[in-house]
Structure formats: C-alpha cells, structure tokens
N, C-alpha and C positions, 0 to 999 in steps of 0.2 A: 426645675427640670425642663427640659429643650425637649417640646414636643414638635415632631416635625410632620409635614401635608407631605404624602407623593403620590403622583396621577399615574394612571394606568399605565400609559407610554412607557413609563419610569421603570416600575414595575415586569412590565414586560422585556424592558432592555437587559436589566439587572436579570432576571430569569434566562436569557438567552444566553447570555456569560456565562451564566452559572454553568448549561448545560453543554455550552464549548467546554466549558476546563474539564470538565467528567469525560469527555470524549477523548482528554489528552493522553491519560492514562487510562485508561478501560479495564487495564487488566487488573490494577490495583484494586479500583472500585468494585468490580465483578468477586475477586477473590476473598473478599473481604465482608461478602456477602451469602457467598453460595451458600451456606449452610442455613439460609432463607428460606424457607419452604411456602410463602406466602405470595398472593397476586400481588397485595400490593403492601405498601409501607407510608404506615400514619406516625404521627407525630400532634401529639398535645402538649404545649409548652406555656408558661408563664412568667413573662418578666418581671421579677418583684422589685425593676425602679423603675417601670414605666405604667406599673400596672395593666398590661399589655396582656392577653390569651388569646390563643392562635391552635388553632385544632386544624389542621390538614393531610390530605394526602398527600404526598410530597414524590411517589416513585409508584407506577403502574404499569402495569403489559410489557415489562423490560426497560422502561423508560423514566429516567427522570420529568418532572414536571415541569415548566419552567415559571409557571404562576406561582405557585406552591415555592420552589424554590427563592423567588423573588421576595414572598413574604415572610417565610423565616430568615429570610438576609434581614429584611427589616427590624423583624422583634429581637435579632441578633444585634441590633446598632451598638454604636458606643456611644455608652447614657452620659456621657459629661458634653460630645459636641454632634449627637442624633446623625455621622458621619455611617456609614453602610461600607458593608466589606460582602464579599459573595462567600458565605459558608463554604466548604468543601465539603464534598457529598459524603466524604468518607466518615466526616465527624455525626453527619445525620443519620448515617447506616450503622452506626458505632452505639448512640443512643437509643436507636431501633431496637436494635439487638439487646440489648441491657435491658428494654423496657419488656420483650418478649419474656428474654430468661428469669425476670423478677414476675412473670405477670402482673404488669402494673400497667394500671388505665386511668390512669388522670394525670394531671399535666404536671411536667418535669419541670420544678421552678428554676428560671436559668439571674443563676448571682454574677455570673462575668461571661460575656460573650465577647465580640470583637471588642478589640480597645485600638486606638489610635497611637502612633509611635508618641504620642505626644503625653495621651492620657497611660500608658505604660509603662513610662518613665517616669511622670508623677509618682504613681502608685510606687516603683521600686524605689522614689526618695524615702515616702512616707508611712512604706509596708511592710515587713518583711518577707520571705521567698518568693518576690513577684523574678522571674526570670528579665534577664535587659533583652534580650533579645527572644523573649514570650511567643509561641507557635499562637494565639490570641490574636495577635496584630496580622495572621493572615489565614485567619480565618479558619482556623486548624485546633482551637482551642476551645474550652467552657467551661466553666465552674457552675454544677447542679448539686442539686438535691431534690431528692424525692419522697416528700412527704407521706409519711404511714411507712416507709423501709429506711432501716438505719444505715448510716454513710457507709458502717461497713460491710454489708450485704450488699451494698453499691460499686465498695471497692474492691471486695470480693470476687462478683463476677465480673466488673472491668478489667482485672487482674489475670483470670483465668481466660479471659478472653486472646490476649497478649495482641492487640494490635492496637497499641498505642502506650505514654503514657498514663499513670494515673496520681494521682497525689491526694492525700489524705486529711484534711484539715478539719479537725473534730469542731477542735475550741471558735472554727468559724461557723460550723456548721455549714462544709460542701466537700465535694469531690470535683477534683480538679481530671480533665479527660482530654489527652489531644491523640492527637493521629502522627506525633512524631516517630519516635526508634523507643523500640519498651522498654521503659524504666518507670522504678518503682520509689515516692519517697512520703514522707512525712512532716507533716509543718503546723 
C-alpha cells in the first residue's frame, strides 16, 4: 500500500480548489442542503485501506472550509497510486445529511472514494458493475458503510433523499452514493 507525505502548502492549495469549484455552482450546493438546520457540518470517516481516520469540520458560518476540505480529499485518495482528486462538496453534504437522518456518530467507513481513470478501468476488467465512465473518477462518487446500521437503512434514506445515485451491494457489503441524475440499482 502507497502511503503518501503532503505539506501544508499542499494541503492548503488543494483546499482552495476545493472551495473555487463550490463557488461555481452555489445554487446546487446551497439547495441541496437547505434543509440543514445546523451551524456547522462534521464528518468522521474511516479509510479501511489506508487505515486512515479523519474527524472534521468541513462547512461553518456559511462557508466551506478549505483545510478541512483539503483533508478529506486526501483520505479520499485513490489507494492503488495515493493520486488526490478535490471531493465535490455536494458528495460531503450528501453524507452529512445521511449521517444526521440515521443519527450516527462514528465514522462512515469509506470502501471506494476517488479512483483514477486508470485504477477504474482495472477494476471494470476485473469487477463487475464498476461503471467505465464511474462519477468516482471525479470525485462525485463513494462507496460506504456504516457500521451498527444496515446497508439498507443506508439506502433507504439515500433513496428517499433523491439527490443522487445509489446502488446497493449487499454481498460486498456497501452502498454505493454519487451526486450524479437519481437512479436507482442493485449489484
């Protein structure tokens, strides 16, 4: 496993990005939220192939973060070449929201976050319902679970949510989530 160093600077560039592309669309992200009733919006996540946990605040006083965002880009990496893609805010307001409506307070184990066009194509040789052109590769994708509630209490309220896919993968044990056009499947 490709464990990679990144220095502040790094960190802080990646987080400035982050917070350009949320400003591209505003209305998106705002709307997709309002029903937020909270100052701010945390996130506790756990890579289970990096062994990686990251508890942050990630969105406060109206504003995304851009520290915060920078480091859930990272625990987001893609684990075969530790390559960094800038989450979209929408996919982390999306998990918010899930975490609020399950009440759940411990960290969302994340099975697939970014993947690279390279490690994506792999996977659709060697997997089956890996999409070829995967909303994952830009950063619009995850594959969770969350431990003490079942996939389908997961996919349940992702479902009822309707602002994204979701896809349902018992026999791997996760729930697949992107911020694409909603649809609904099974694999």
């Amino acid at each position: 496993m490709l464990k990679q160093q990144i220095d502040r600077r790094e960190i802080l560039r990646m987080g400035f990005i982050t917070a350009a592309a949320a400003l591209i669309n505003p209305r998106k992200t705002i709307a997709s939220v309002q029903s937020l009733p909270t100052a701010e919006r945390k996130l506790a996540i756990y890579n289970i192939h990096s062994d990686e946990y990251l508890q942050t605040v990630y969105w406060k006083d109206d504003h995304y973060i851009p520290d915060a965002l920078a480091e859930i880009n990272y625990i987001f990496r893609d684990r075969t070449t530790g390559k960094i893609k800038d989450i979209h805010p929408d996919l982390l307001d999306l998990l918010f929201e899930i975490q609020q409506k399950l009440g759940y307070h411990k960290p969302m184990h994340i099975v697939s976050g970014y993947r690279t066009p390279r490690a994506n194509a792999y996977l659709k040789k060697t997997t089956t319902g890996v999409a070829r052109n995967s909303l994952h590769m830009y950063g619009k994708a995850v594959d969770i679970r969350l431990p003490g509630n079942s996939l389908n209490s997961v996919r349940r309220i992702a479902t009822d949510l309707r602002q994204g896919g979701v896809g349902y993968y018992p026999h791997s044990n996760f729930v697949h989530l992107d911020t694409g056009s909603v649809r609904y499947w099974s694999g």
